[in-house]
Each structure stands twice: as structure tokens, then as C-alpha cells.
N, C-alpha and C positions, 0 to 999 in steps of 0.2 A: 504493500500500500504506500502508496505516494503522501509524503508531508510538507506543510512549510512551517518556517519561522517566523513568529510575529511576536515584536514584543517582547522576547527572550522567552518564549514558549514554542513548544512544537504544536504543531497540528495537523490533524490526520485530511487528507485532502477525499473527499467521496472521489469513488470509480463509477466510469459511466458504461454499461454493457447494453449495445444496443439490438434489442429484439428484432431481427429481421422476418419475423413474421409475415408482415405483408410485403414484402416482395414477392415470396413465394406465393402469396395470394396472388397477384399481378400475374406470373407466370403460370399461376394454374387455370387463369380461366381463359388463357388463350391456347395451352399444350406449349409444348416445346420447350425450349430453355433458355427466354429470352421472357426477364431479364433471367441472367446464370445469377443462381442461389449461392454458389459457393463462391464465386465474383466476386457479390457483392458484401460477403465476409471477411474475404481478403483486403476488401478496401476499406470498408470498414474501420479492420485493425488498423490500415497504411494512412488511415485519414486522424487517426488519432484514439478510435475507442479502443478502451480498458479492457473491455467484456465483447462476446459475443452470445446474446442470451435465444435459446430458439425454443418454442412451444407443439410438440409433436403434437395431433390428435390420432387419435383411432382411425379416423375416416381421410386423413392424413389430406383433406382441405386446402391446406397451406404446406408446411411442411413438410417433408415426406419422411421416411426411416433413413432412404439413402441417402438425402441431403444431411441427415444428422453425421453418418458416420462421413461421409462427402468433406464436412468443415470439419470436424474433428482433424482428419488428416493432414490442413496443408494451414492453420490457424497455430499460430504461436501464444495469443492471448488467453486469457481464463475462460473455457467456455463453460456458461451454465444451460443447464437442461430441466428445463419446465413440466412439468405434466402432474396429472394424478398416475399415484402408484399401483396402479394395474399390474397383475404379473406382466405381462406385453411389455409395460414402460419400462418395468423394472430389471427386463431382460435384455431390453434397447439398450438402457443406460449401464449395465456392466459390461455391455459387447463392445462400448465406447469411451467407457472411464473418463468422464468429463471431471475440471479442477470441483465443481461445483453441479449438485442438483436441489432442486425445486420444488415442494411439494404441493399441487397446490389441492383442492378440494369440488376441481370442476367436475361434473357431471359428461359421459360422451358427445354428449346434444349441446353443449352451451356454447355460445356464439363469443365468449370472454368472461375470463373473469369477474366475479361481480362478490364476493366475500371470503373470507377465511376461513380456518377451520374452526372448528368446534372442538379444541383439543383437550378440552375436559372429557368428552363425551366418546374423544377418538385416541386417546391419550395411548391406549392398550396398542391399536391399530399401527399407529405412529411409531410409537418403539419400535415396533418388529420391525419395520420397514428401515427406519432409520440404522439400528444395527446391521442388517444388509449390505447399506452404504456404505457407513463406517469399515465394516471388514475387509473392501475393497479403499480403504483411503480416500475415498471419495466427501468432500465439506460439503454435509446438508445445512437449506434451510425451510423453515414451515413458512407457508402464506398464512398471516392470521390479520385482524381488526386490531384494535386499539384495546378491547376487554382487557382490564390486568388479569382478570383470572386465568383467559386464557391463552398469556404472556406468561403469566406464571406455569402453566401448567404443558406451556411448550417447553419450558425448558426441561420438566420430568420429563418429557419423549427425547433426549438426552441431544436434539438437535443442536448444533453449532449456530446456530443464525436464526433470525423471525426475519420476515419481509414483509411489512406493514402492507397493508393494502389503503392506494390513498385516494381513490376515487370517492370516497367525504370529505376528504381537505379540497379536491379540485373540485369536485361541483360545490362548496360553499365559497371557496375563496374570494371569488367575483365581491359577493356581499357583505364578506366579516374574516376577512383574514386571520384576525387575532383569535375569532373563536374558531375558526377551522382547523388550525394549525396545535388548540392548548389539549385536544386527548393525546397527540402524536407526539408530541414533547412529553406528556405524560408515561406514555409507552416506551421513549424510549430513556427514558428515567429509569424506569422497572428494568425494562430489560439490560441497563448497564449495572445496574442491583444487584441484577442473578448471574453476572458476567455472559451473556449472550451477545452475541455479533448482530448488527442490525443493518437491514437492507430496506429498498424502499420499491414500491412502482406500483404504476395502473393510473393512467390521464393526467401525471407529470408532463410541463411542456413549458415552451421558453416562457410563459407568463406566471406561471406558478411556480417552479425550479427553485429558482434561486432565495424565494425567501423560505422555502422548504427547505432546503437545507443550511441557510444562515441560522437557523432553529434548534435546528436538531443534531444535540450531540451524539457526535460517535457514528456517525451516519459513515458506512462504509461502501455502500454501494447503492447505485441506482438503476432500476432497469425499464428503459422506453422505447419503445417499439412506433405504435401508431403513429404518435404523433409529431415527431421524429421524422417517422419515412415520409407523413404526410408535408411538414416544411421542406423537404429535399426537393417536393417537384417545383417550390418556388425558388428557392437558393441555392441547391444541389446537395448532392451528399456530403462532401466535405465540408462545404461553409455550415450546413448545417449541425453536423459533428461539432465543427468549433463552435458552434454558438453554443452549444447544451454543455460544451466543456467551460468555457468563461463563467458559465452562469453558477458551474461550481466550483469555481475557483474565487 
């Protein structure tokens, strides 16, 4: 992880991994391999992202399996991998040893993320899974909400990381920043309590960014996909890289 100094203190710099997701949306609804998926991972990293974050489904929509191992092979960056822990996903991600996986609590059907887990309730589930990973060296983290309890009760499932979900900060921000922003500061209070590694993502974009993470201590990593790809068709992929990188620095 990247720091600066300021003030005679160090300080840890968030990472930006950027979800290429919808690219491969793009390419899949025309066939072929234009735009190339694994291209655009390559540049990615060469334009300046930290991460390369990718979201298989079942129905493999966007994504595919072979694009997964595809970037794995030719990507120097941290790659994280997404999904619910389906045995399938769970056989994906050992056949590919990513630095980082994902866990998140989508359903086959769902068109995006839209909540975290229930890790009170999934607490047992989560373990198991998460030792699987761990046995292979592989750094889990849980998708969860802001609940302390069930911040608290990710860190029984013995994960390395929470990954806040912050599509409540982004759709209130507009109106009340100050109140959008005070559960997530809350959360991630707790979670530097229980010594947990904290990640962030879901409708982070250059207008909310940066005072997200001016906020939020200990903030290690960010991961934005949509709306990201979506600036690129106005400023391109690299300027647009740089901009999401300024705004956390």
C-alpha cells in the first residue's frame, strides 16, 4: 500500500481497482472481442490502476470464466474477484489464485449489487468458505452495510477485510453529505477496533470520491467499475483513471 507524508505523519494512500465489468458488457452484446477484455486490463494497470476488480456471474452476462483466468495471466496488479460463493465460484477462484476475493451476497438473477450480508445470520456459512480461501493464501473480504453488529460479526467469519457497500452514502450525498457519510465513519471506527482491513465500492464517482475518502480512516481500497467506465466514453480511459486517482490522493 502506497503512503504519504504530511505533517510529520504517514499516511496510508487508498488503492483504486477498477471493475471492468462493463466492458465486457459492451462486448457481449455485440459477440466478438471488440472491445478485448483483457486489453482493457492491461491498460488499465498501464494507465495507473492499483486493482483490477472483475464480477463473474453464473450466466456469465458480462464476464466470462475465460476472461477471468485471461487477466489473471498477463496482469501484474492485485487482482480481486467478486462473486457469491457458489461451489462454481469457489472453484473458479482456486483454479486462479487471485491476491484478493470478494464475497459478496448477490443472488444469480440480480442485475448488481444492492446490500451486504447478513453475517450474523451467515456467520457459520462465511467461515467455511472463508477458510477455503485462507488455505490457499488467498486475502478475503465480506460485502457488508454499515450495521456494527454485522461488522462485528464479520470479523468472527475470520475475514481479512469488510467492503462497505456505499450506494447510501451516494444516493444521499446530493442532499446531506454530512449525514451520508456519519454511519461509514462509524463503521469504519469499528472495524479498525476489531483490527479489520477496510475496502469501499458501489456508485462511488468523481463527485462523491473524494470527500469519501477525506473521511474515512484507514480506507484501503476502492473499487468502481460503472461509473468509471461510464466517464471514459467522455474523457477516455486514462484521463479518466487519473481523475479517480487525484481525487484520492
Amino acid at each position: 500500500m502506497y503512503s504519504l507524508i504530511k505533517d510529520n505523519k504517514e499516511y496510508a494512500m487508498t488503492r483504486l481497482s477498477v471493475n471492468i465489468n462493463k466492458i465486457a458488457t459492451l462486448r457481449n452484446a455485440r459477440g466478438g472481442n471488440i472491445p478485448d477484455v483483457v486489453k482493457a486490463a492491461i491498460d488499465c494497470q498501464r494507465f495507473g490502476a492499483e486493482g483490477i476488480t472483475v464480477h463473474p456471474r453464473p450466466d456469465e452476462r458480462h464476464i466470462t470464466r475465460q476472461d477471468v483466468r485471461g487477466i489473471k495471466k498477463i496482469i501484474t496488479t492485485e487482482f480481486n474477484i467478486e462473486g457469491y460463493p457458489s461451489q462454481s465460484f469457489i472453484d473458479l477462484v482456486l483454479s486462479v489464485l487471485p491476491e484478493q476475493v470478494t464475497l459478496v451476497p448477490d443472488p444469480p438473477d440480480a442485475i448488481t449489487s444492492n446490500r451486504g450480508w447478513d453475517t450474523v445470520s451467515e456467520r457459520s456459512f462465511l467461515f467455511d468458505v472463508i477458510a477455503v480461501f485462507h488455505s490457499h493464501n488467498i486475502r478475503t473480504s465480506v460485502f457488508t452495510g454499515t450495521e456494527p453488529d454485522h461488522i462485528e460479526h464479520a470479523k468472527m467469519t475470520g475475514t481479512d477485510r469488510i467492503e462497505l457497500y456505499t450506494e447510501p452514502y451516494a444516493s444521499q450525498y446530493s442532499t446531506d453529505r454530512d449525514m451520508a457519510i456519519a454511519p461509514f465513519v462509524k463503521a469504519a471506527e469499528i472495524a479498525a477496533q476489531l483490527g479489520i482491513g477496510l475496502n469501499a465500492g458501489h456508485d462511488l464517482n468523481l463527485d462523491n470520491l473524494k470527500f469519501f475518502s477525506d473521511n474515512l480512516p484507514g480506507l484501503l481500497e476502492v473499487s468502481i467499475g460503472h461509473a468509471l467506465i461510464s466517464d471514459a466514453l467522455y474523457y477516455g480511459l486514462e484521463n479518466s483513471i487519473q481523475m479517480y486517482l487525484k481525487r484520492l490522493r
